[in-house]
C-alpha positions as CSV (number, residue, x, y, z in Angstrom):
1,X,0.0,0.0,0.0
2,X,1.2,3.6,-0.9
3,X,0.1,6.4,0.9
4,X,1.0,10.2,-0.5
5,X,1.2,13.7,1.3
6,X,2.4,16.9,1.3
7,X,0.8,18.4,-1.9
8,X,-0.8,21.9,-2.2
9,X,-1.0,25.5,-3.8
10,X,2.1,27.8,-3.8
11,X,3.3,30.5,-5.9
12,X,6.0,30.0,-8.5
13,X,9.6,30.0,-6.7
14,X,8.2,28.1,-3.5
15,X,8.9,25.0,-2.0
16,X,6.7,21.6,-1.5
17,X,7.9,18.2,-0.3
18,X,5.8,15.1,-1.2
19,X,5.6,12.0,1.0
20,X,4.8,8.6,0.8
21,X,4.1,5.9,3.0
22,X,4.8,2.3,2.1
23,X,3.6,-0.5,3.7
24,X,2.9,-4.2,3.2
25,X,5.7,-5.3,0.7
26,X,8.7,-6.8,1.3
27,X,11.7,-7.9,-0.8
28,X,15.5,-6.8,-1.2
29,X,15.4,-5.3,-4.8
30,X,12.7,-2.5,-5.0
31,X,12.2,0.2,-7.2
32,X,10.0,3.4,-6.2
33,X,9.3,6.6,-8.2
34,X,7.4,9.2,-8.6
35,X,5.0,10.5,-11.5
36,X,2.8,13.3,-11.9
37,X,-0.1,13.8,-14.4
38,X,-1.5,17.1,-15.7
39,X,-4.7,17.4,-16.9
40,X,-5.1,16.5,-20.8
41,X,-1.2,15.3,-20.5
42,X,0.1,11.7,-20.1
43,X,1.9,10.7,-17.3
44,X,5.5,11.2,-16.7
45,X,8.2,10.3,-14.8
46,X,9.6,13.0,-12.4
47,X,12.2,10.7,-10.2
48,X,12.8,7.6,-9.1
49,X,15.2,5.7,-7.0
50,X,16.4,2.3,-6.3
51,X,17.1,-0.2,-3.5
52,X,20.6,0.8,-4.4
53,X,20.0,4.3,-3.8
54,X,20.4,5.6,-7.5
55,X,18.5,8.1,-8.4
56,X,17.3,9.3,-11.9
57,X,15.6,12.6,-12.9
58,X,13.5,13.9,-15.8
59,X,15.2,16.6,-17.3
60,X,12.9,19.2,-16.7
61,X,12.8,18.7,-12.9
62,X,16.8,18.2,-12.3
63,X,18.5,20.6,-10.2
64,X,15.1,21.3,-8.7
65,X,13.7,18.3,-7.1
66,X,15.1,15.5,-4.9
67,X,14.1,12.0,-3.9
68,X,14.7,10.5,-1.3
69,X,13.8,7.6,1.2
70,X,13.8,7.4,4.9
71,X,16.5,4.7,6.7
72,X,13.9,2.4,7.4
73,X,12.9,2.7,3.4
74,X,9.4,2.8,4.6
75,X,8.9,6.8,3.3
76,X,10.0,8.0,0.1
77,X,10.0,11.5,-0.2
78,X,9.9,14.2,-3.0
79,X,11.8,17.7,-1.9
80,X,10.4,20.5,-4.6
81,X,11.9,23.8,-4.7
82,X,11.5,26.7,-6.8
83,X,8.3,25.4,-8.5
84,X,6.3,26.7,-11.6
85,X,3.7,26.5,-12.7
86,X,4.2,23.9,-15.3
87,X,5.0,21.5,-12.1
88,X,0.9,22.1,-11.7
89,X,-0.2,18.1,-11.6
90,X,-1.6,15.2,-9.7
91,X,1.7,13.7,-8.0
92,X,2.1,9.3,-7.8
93,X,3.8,7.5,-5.6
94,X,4.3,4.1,-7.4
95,X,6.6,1.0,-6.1
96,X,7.4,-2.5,-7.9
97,X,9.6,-5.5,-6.9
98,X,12.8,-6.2,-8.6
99,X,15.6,-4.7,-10.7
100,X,16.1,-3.1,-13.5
101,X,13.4,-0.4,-12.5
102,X,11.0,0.7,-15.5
103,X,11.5,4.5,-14.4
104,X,10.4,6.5,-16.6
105,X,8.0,4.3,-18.1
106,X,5.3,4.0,-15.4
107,X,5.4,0.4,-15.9
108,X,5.3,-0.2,-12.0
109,X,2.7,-2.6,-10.4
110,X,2.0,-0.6,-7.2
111,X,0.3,3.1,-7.2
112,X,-0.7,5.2,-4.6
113,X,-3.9,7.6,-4.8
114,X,-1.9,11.0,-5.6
115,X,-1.8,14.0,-4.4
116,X,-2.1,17.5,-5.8
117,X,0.2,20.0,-6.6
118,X,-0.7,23.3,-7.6
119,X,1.5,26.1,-9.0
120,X,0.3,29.5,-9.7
121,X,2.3,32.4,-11.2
């Protein structure tokens, strides 16, 4: 089960960070990631991270956003700074079991319910 928080409205240049609970899966080699969705867009790929700890970004969110997991690797979290407003989307939390991970596809078994984030200018 994935559970996300943290979303909301800020003005362009502000900060948001994105979490997301997961519970009820177990297994050594994990992938997690997160997506977001805009209205009359397809999904995309914004980061995602492995059990390793590597970390991949979509172009047009590097430099500005970071993933990152807890110790336990039971939260994986989203730090966004200096947001605009094309960042405006429904944000996923999505999980899957094994390596390679799919990231950016959003070929990933396990997705949590979203949460929004909006940007305005």
């Amino acid at each position: 089960q994935l559970l996300e928080s943290g979303g909301g409205s800020v003005q362009t240049g502000g900060s948001l960070r994105l979490s997301c609970v997961a519970s009820g899966y177990t297994g050594s080699n994990y992938c997690m990631a997160w997506f977001r969705q805009a209205p009359m867009k397809e999904r995309e790929g914004v980061a995602g991270i492995d059990s390793d700890g590597s970390t991949t970004y979509a172009a047009s969110v590097k430099g500005r956003f970071t993933i990152s997991q807890n110790n336990a690797k039971s939260i994986l979290s989203l730090q966004m700074n200096s947001l605009k407003p094309e960042d405006t989307a429904m944000y996923y939390c999505a999980a899957d079991l094994g390596l390679p991970c799919a990231f950016p596809r959003d070929d990933y078994n396990y997705w949590g319910q979203g949460t929004q984030v909006t940007v305005s200018s």
